[in-house]
Residue frames as a rotation matrix with the C-alpha (Angstrom) as fourth column:
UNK 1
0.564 0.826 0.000 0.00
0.826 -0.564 0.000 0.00
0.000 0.000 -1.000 0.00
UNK 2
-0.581 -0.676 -0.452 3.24
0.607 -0.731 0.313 2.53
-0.542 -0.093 0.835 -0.34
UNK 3
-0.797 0.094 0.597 1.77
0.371 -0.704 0.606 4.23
0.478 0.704 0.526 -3.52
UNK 4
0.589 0.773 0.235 -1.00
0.577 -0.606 0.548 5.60
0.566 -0.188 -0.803 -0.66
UNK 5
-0.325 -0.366 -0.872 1.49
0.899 -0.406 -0.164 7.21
-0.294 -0.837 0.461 1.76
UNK 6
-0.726 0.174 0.665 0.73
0.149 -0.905 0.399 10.50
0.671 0.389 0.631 -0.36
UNK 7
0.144 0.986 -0.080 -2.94
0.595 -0.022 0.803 9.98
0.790 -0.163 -0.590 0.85
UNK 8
0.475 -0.296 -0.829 -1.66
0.876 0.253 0.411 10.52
0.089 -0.921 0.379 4.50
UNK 9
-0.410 -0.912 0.000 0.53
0.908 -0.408 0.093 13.61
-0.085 0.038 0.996 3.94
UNK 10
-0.232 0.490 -0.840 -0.60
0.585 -0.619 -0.523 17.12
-0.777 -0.613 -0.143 4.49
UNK 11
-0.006 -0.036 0.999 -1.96
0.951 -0.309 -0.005 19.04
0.309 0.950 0.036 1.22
UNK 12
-0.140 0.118 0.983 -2.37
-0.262 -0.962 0.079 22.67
0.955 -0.246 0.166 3.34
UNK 13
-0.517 0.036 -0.855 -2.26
0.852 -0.068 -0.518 23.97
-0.077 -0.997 0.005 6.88
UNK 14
-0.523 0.098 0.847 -4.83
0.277 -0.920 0.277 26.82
0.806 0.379 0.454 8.31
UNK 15
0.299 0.582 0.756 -5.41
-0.566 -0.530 0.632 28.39
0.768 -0.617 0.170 11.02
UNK 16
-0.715 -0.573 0.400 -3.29
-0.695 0.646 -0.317 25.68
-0.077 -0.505 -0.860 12.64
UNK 17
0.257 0.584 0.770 -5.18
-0.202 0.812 -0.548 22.93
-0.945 -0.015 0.326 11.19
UNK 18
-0.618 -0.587 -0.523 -3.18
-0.668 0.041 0.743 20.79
-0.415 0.808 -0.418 8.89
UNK 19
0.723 0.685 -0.087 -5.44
-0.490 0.420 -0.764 18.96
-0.486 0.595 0.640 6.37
UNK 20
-0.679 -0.636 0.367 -4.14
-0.231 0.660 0.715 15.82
-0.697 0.400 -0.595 4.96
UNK 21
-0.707 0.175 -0.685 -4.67
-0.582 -0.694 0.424 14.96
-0.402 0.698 0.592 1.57
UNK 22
-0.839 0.424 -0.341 -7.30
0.465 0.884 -0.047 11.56
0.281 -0.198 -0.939 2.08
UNK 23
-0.330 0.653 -0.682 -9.13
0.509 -0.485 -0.711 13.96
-0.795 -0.582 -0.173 4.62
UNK 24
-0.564 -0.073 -0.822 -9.35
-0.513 -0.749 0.419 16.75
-0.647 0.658 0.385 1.43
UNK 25
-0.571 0.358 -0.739 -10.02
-0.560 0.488 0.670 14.19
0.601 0.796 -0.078 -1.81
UNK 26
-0.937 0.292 -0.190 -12.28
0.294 0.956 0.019 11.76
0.187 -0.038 -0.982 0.28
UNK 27
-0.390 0.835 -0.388 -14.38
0.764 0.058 -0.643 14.12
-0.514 -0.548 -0.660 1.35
UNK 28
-0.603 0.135 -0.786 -14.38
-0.709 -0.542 0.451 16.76
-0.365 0.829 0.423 -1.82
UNK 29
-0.890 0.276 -0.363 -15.72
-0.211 0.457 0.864 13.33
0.404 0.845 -0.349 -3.74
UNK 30
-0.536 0.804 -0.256 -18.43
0.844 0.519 -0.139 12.71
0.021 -0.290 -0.957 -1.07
UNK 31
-0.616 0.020 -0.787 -19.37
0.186 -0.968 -0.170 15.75
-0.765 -0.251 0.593 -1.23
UNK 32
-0.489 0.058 -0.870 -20.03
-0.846 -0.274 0.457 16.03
-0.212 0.960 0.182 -4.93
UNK 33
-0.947 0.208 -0.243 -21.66
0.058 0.859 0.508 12.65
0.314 0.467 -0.826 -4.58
UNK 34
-0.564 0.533 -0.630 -23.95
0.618 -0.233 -0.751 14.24
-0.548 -0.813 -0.198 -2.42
UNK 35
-0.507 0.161 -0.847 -24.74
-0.150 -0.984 -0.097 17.30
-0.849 0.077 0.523 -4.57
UNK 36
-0.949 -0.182 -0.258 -25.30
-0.316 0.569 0.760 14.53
0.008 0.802 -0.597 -7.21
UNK 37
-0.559 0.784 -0.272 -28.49
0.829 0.517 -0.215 12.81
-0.028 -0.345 -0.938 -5.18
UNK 38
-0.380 0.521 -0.764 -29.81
-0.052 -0.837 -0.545 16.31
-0.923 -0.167 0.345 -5.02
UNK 39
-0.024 0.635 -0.772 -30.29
-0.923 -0.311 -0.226 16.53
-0.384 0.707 0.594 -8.76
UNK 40
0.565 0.315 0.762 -31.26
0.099 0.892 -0.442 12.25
-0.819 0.325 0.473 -8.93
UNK 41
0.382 -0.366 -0.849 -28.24
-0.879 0.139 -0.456 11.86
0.285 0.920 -0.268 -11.16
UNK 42
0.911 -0.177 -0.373 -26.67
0.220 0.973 0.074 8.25
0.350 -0.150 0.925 -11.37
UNK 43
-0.049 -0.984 0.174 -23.27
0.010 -0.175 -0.985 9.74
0.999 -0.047 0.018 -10.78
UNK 44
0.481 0.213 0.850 -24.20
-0.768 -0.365 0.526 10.08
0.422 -0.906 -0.012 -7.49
UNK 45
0.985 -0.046 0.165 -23.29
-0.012 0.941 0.338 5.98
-0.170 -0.335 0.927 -7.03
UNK 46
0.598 -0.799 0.064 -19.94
0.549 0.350 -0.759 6.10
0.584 0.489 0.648 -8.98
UNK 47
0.204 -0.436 0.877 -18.51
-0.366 -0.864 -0.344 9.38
0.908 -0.251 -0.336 -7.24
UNK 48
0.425 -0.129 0.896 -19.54
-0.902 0.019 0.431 8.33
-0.073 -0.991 -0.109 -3.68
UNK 49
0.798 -0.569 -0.198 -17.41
0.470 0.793 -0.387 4.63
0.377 0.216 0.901 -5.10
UNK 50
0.475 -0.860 0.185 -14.64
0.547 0.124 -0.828 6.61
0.689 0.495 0.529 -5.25
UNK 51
0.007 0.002 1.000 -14.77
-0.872 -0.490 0.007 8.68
0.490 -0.872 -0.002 -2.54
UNK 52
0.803 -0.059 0.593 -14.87
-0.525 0.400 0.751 5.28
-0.281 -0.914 0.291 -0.40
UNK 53
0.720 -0.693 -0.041 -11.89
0.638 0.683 -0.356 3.32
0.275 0.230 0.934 -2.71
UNK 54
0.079 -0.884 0.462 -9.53
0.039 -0.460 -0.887 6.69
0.996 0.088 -0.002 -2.01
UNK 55
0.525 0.231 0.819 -10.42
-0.836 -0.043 0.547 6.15
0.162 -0.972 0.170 1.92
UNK 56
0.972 -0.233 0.020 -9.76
0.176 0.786 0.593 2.64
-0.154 -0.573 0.805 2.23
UNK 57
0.322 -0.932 0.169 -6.26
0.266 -0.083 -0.960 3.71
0.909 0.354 0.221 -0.01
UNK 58
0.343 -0.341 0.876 -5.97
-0.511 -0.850 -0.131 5.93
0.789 -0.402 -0.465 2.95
UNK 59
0.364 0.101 0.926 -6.44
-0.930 0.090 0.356 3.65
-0.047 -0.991 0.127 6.07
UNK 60
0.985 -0.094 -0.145 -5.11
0.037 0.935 -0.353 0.90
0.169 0.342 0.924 4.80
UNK 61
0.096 -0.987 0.131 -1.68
0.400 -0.082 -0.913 2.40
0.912 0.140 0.386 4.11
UNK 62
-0.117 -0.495 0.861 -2.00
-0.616 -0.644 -0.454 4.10
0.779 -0.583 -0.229 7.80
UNK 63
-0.536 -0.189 -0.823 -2.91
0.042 0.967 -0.250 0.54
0.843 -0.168 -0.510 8.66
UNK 64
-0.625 0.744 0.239 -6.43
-0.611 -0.275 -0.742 1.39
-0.486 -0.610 0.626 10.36
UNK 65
-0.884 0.449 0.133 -8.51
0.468 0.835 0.291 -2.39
0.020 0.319 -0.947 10.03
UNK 66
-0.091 0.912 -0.400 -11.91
0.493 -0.308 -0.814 -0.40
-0.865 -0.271 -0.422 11.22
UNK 67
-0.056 0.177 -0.983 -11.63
-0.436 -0.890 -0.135 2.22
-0.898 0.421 0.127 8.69
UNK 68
-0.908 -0.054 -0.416 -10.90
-0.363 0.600 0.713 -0.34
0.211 0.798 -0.564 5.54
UNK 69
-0.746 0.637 0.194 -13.75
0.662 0.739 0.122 -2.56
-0.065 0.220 -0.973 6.77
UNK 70
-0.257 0.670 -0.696 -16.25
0.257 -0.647 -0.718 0.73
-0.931 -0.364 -0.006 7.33
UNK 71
-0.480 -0.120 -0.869 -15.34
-0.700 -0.545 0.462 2.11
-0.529 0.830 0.177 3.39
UNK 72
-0.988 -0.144 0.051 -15.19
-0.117 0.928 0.354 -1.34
-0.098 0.344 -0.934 2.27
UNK 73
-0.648 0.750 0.131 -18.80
0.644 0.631 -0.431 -1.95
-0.406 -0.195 -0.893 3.37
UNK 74
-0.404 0.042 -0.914 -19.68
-0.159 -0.987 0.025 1.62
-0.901 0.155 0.405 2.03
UNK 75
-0.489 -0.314 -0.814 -18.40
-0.855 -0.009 0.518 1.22
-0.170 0.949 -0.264 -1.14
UNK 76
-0.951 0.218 0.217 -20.83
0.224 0.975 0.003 -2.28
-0.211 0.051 -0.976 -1.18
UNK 77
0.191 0.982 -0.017 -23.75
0.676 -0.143 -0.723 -0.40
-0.712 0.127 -0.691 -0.61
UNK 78
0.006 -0.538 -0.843 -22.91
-0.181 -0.830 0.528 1.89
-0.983 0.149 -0.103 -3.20
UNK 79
-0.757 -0.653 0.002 -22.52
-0.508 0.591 0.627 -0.68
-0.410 0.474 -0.779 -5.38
UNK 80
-0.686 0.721 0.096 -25.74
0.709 0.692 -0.131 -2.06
-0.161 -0.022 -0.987 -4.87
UNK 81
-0.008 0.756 -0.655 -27.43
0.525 -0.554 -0.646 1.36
-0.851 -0.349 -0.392 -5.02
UNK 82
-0.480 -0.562 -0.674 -25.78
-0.537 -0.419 0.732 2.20
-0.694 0.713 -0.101 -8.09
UNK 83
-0.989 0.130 0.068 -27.26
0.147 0.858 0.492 -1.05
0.006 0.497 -0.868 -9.65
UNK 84
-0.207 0.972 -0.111 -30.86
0.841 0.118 -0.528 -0.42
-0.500 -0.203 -0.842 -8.39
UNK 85
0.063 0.058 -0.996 -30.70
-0.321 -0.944 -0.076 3.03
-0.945 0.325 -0.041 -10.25
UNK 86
-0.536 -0.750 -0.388 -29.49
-0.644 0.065 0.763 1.47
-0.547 0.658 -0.517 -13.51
UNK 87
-0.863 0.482 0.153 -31.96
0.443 0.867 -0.228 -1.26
-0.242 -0.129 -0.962 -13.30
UNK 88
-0.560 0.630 0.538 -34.91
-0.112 -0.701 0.705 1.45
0.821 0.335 0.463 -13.12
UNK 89
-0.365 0.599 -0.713 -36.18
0.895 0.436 -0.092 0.29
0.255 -0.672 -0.695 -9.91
UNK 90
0.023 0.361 -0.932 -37.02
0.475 -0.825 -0.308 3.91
-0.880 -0.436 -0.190 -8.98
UNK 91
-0.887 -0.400 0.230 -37.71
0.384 -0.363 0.849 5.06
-0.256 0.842 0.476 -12.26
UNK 92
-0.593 0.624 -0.510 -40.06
-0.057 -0.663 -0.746 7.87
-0.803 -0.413 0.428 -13.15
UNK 93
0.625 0.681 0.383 -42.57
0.304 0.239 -0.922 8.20
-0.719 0.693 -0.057 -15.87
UNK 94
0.882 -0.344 -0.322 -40.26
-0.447 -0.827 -0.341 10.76
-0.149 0.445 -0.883 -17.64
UNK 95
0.615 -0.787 -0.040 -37.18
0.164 0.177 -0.971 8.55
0.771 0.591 0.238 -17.36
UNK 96
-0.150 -0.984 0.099 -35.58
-0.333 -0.044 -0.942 9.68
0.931 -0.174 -0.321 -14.50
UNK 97
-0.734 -0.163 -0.659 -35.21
0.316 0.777 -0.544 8.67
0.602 -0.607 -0.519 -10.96
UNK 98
0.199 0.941 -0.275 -38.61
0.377 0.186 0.907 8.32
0.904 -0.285 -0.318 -9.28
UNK 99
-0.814 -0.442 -0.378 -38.83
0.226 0.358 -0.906 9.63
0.536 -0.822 -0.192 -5.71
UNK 100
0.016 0.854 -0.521 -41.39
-0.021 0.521 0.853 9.19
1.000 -0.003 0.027 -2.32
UNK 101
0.077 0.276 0.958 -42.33
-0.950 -0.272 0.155 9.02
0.304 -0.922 0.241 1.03
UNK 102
-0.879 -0.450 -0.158 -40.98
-0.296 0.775 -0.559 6.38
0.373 -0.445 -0.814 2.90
UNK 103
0.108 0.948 -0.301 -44.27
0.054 0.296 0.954 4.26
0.993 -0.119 -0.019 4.21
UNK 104
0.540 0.454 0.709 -44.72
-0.707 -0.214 0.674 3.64
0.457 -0.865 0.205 7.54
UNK 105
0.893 -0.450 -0.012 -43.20
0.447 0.884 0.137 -0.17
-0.051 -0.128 0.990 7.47
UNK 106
0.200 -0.944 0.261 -40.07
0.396 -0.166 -0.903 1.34
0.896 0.284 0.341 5.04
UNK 107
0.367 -0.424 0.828 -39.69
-0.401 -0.875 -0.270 3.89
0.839 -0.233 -0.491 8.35
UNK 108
0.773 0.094 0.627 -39.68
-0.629 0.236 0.740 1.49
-0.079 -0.967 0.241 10.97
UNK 109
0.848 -0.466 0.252 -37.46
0.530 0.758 -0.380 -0.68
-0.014 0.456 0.890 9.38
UNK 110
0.287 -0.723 0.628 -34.98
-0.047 -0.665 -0.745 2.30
0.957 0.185 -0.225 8.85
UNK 111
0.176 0.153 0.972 -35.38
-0.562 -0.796 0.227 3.26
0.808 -0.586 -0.054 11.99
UNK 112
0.896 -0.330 0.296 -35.23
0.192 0.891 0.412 -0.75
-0.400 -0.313 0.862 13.81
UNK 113
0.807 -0.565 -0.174 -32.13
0.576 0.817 0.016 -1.21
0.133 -0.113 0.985 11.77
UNK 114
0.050 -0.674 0.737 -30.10
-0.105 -0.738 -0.667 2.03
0.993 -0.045 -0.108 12.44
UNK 115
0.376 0.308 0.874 -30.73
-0.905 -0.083 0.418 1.34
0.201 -0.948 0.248 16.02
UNK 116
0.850 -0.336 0.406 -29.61
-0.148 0.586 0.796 -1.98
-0.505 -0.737 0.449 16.36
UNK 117
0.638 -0.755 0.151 -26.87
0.513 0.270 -0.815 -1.85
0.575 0.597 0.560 13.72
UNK 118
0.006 -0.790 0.612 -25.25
-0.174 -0.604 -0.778 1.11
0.985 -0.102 -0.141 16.02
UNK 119
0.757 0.330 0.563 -25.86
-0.653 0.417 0.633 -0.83
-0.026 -0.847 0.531 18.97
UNK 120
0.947 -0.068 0.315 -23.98
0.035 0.993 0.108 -3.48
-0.320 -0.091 0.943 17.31
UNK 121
0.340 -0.831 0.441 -20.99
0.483 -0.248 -0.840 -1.53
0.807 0.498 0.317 15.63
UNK 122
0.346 -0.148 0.927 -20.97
-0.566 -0.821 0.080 0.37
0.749 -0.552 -0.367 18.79
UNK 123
0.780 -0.056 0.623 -20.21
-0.350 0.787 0.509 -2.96
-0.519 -0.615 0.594 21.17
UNK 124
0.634 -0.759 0.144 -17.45
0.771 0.635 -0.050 -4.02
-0.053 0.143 0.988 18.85
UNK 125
0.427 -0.717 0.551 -15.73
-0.130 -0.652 -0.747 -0.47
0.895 0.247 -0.372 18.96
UNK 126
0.384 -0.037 0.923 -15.90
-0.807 -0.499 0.316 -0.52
0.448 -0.866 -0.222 22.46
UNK 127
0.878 -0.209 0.431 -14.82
0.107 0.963 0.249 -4.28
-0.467 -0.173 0.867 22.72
UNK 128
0.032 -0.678 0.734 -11.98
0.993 0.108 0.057 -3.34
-0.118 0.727 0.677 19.99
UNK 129
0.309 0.119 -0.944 -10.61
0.585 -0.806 0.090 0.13
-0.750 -0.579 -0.318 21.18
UNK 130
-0.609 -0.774 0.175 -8.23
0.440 -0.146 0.886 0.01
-0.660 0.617 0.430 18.17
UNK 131
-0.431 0.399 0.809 -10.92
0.893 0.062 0.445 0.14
0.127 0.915 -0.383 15.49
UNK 132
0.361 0.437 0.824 -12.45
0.503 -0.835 0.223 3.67
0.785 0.334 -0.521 17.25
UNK 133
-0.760 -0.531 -0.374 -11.34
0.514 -0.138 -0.847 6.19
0.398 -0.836 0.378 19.68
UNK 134
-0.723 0.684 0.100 -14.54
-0.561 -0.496 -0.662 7.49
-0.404 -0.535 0.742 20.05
UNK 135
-0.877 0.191 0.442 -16.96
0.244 0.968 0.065 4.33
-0.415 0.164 -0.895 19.64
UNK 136
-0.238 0.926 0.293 -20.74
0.859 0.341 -0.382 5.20
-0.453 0.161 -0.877 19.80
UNK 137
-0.093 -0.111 -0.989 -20.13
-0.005 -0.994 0.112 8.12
-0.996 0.015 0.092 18.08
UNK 138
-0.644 -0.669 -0.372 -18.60
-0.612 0.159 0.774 6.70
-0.459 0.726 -0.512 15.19
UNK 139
-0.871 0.423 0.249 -20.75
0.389 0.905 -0.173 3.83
-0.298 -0.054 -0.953 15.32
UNK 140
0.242 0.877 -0.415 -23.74
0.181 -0.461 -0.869 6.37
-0.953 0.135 -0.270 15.04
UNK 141
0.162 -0.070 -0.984 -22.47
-0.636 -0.770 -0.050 8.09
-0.754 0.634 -0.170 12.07
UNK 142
-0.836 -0.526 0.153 -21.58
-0.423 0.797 0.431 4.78
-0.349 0.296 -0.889 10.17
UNK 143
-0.882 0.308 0.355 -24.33
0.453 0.761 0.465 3.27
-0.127 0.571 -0.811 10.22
UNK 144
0.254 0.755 -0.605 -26.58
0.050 -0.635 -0.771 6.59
-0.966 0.166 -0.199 9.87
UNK 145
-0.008 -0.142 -0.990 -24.99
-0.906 -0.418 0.067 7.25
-0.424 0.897 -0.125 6.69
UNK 146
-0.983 0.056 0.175 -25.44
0.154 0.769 0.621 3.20
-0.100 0.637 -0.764 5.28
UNK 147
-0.120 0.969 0.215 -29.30
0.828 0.217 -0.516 3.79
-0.547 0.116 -0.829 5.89
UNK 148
0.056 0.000 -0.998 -28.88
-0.178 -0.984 -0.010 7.14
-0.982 0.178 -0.055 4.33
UNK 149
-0.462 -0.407 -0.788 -27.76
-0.836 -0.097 0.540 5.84
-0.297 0.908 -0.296 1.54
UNK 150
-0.586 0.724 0.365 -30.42
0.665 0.686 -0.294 2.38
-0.463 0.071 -0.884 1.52
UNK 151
-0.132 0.989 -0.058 -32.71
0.697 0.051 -0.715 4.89
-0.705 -0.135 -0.696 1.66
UNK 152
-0.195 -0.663 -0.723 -31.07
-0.405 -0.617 0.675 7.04
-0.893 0.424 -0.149 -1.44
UNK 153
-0.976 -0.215 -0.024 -30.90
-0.163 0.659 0.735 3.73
-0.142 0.721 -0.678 -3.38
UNK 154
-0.649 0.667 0.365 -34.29
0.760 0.556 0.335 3.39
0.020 0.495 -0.868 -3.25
UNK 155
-0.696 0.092 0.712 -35.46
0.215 -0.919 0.329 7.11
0.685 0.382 0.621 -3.50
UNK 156
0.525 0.710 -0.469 -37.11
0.802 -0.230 0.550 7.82
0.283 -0.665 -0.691 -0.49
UNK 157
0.313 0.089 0.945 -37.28
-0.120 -0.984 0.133 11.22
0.942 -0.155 -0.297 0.93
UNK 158
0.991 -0.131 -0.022 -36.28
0.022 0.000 1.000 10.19
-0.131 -0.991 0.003 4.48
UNK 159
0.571 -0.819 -0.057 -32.78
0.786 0.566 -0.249 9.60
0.236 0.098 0.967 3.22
UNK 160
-0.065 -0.198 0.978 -32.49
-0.058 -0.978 -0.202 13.81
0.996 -0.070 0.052 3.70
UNK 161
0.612 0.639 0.467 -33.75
-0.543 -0.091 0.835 13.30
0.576 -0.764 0.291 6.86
UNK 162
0.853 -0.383 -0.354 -31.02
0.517 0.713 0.474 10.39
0.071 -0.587 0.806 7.74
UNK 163
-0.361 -0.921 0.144 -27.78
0.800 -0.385 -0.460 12.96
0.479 -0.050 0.876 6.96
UNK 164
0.311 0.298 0.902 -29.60
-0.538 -0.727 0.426 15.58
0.783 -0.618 -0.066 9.10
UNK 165
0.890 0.205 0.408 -29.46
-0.412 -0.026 0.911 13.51
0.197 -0.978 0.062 11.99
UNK 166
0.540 -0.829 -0.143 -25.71
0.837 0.548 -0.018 12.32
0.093 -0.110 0.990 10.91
UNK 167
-0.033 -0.676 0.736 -24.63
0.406 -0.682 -0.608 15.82
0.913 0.279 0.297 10.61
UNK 168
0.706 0.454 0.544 -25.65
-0.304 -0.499 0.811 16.64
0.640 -0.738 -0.214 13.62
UNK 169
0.827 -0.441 0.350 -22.99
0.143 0.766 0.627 14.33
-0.544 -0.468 0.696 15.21
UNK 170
0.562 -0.688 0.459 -20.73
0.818 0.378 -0.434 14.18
0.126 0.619 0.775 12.54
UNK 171
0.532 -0.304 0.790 -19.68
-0.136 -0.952 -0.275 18.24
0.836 0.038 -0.548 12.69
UNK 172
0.755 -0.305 0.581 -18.55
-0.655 -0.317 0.685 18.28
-0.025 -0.898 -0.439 16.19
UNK 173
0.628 -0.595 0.502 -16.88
0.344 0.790 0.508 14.64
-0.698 -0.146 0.701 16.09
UNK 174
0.462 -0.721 0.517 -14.77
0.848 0.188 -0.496 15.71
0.260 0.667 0.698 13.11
UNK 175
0.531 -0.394 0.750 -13.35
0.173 -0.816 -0.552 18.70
0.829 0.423 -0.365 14.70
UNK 176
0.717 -0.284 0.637 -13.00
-0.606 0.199 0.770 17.23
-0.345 -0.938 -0.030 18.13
UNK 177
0.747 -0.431 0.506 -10.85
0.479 0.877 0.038 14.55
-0.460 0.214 0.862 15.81
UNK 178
-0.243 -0.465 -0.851 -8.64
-0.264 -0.812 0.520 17.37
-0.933 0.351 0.074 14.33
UNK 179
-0.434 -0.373 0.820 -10.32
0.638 0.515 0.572 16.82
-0.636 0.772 0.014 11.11
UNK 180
-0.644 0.038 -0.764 -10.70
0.010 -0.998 -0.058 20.19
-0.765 -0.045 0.643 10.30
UNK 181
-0.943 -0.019 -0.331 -11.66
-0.322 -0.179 0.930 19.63
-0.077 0.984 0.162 6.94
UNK 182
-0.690 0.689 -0.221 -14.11
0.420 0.630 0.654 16.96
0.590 0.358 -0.724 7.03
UNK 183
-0.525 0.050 -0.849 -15.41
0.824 -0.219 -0.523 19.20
-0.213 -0.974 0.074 9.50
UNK 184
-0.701 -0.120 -0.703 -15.53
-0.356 -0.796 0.490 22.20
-0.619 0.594 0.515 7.44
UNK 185
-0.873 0.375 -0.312 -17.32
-0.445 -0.350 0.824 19.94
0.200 0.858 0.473 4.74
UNK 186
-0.739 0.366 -0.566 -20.11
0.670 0.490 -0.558 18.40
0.073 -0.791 -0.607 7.10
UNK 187
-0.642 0.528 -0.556 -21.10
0.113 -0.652 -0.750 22.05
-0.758 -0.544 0.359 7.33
UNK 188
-0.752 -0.084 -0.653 -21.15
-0.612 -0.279 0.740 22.55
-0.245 0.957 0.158 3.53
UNK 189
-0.918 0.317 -0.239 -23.23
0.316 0.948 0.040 19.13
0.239 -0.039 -0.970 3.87
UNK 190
-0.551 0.696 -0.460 -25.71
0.334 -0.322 -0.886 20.81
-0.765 -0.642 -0.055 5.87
UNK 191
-0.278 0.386 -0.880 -26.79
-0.664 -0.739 -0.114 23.45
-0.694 0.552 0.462 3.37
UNK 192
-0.814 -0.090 -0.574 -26.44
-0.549 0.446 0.707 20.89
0.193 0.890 -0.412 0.61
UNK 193
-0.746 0.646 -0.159 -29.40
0.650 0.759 0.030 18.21
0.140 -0.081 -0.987 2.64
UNK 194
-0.274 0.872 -0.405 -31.83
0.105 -0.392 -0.914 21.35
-0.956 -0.293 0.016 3.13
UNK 195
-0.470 -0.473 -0.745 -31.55
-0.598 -0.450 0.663 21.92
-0.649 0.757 -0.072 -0.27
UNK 196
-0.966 0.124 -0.225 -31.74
-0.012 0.852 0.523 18.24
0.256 0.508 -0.822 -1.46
UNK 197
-0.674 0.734 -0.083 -34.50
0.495 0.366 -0.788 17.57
-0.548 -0.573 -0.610 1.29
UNK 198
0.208 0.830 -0.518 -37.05
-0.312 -0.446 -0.839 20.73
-0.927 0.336 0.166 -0.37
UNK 199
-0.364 0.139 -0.921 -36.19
-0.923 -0.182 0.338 19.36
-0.121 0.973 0.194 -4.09
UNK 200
-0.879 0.302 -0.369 -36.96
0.268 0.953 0.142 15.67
0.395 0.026 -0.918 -3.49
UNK 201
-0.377 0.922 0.083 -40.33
0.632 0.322 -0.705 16.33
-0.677 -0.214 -0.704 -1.28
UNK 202
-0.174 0.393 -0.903 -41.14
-0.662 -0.725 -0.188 18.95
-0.729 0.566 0.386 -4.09
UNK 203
-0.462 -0.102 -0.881 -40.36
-0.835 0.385 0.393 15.92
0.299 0.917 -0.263 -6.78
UNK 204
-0.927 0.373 0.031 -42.30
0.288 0.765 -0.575 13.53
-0.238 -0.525 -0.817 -4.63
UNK 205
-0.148 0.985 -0.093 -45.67
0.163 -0.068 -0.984 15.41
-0.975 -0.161 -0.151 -5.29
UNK 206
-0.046 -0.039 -0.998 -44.78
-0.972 -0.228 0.053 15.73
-0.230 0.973 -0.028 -9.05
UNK 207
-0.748 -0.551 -0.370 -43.65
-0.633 0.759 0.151 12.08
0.198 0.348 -0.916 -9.11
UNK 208
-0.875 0.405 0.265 -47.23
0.129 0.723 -0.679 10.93
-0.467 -0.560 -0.685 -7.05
UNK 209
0.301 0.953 -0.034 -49.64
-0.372 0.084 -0.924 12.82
-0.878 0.291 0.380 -9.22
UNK 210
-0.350 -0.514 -0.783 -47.85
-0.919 0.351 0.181 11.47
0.182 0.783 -0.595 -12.20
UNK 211
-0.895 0.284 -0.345 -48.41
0.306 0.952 -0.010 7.42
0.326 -0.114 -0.939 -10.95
UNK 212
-0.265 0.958 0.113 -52.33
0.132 0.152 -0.980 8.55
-0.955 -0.245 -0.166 -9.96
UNK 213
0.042 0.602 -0.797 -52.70
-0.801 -0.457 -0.387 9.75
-0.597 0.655 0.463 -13.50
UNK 214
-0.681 -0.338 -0.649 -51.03
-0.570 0.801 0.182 6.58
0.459 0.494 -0.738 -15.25
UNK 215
-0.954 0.241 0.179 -53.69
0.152 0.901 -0.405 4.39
-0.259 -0.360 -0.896 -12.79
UNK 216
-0.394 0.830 -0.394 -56.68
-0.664 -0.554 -0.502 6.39
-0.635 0.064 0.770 -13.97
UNK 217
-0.340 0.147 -0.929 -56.92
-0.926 0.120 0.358 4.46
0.164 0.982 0.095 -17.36
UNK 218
-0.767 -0.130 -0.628 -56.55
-0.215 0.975 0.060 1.37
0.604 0.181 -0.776 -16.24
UNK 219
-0.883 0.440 0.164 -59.35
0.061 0.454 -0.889 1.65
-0.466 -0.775 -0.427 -13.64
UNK 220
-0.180 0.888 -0.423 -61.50
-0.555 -0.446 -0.702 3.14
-0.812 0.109 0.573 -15.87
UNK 221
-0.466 -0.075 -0.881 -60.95
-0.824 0.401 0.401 0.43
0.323 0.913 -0.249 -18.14
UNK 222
-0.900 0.100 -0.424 -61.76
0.293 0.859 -0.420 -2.26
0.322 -0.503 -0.802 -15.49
UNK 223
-0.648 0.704 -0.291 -64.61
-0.287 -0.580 -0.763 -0.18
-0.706 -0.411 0.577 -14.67
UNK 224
0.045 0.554 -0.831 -66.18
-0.990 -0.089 -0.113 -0.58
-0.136 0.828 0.545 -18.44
UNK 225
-0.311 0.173 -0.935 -65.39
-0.726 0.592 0.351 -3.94
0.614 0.787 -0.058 -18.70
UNK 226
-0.834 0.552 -0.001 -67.47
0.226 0.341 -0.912 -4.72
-0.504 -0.761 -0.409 -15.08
């Protein structure tokens, strides 16, 4: 893993906060993978790929097992959200990417498995000190941002709703971690999910009378031929 040591090395210092260049390019690409989901482009999947392959480059070569397996599993769901986009599973009348109100079930389900996944990532940080120095934190933000992104892959409006409640956490922890940067974009994050959050529930009520008008016909066909 030499050809990451770069990763690891400082690209700028400010304000006495030195910014290494992993911290900089990993989180410039999530960023932009973010800004992607805002306007339901597929790039969104490929961007936030790479943004988790130039992480693991990172921890790997600074020989951090927690961080590789965290990216690692990322960069899976990714993978799999990328695939459900491509596929059309959330595909609109118009062609593009369909989005919706989580149901009631879809929320509990979010909501059941963010809870006991960071229950459960949180018990092995704290069991395995190495893998976090600041467990149920970490653990929170992890697996807030896999259901974020579940709930991305399958175009549900709550997925705004799941990086709200990771930024919230995430801002402080990355500056209490001297990671100035990722810190810095967290905030940048912010602005970006109010943003997303009012164009998706705006394209949710475009996207719902659209599928009531497409069922009209067909009842009124079943209608005539009762």
């Amino acid at each position: 893993m030499s050809g990451f040591h770069w990763l690891n090395q400082e690209a700028f210092s400010a304000f006495g906060q030195h910014v290494i260049w992993s911290d900089m390019l990993g989180n410039l690409m999530g960023l932009l993978g973010l800004a992607l989901g805002w306007r339901r482009s597929i790039g969104t999947w490929p961007v936030q790929l790479l943004s988790g392959l130039i992480l693991v480059g990172a921890f790997a070569s600074a020989q951090l097992a927690g961080g590789v397996g965290k990216q690692l599993l990322v960069m899976a769901v990714a993978l799999w959200g990328w695939r459900q986009w491509r596929r059309g599973k959330q595909q609109a009348q118009d062609g593009s990417i369909a989005v919706r109100f989580a149901t009631w079930r879809e929320r509990g389900l979010l909501a059941l498995g963010t809870a006991l996944g960071t229950a459960a990532v949180g018990t092995l940080f704290t069991l395995v000190p190495a893998l976090s120095w600041s467990p149920w934190a970490d653990a929170y933000i992890f697996v807030g941002t896999l259901a974020a992104m579940v709930a991305q892959a399958r175009g549900l409006v709550e997925f705004w709703f799941a990086w709200l409640l990771v930024d919230v956490v995430g801002v402080p922890l990355a500056f209490s971690s001297g990671l100035a940067f990722s810190g810095l974009v967290y905030v940048v994050y912010l602005g970006l999910v109010l943003w997303g959050l009012r164009a998706w529930w705006q394209r949710s009520r475009v996207d719902a009378r659209a599928a009531a008008v497409s069922t009209e016909p067909a009842l009124n066909s079943a209608g005539a031929a009762l």
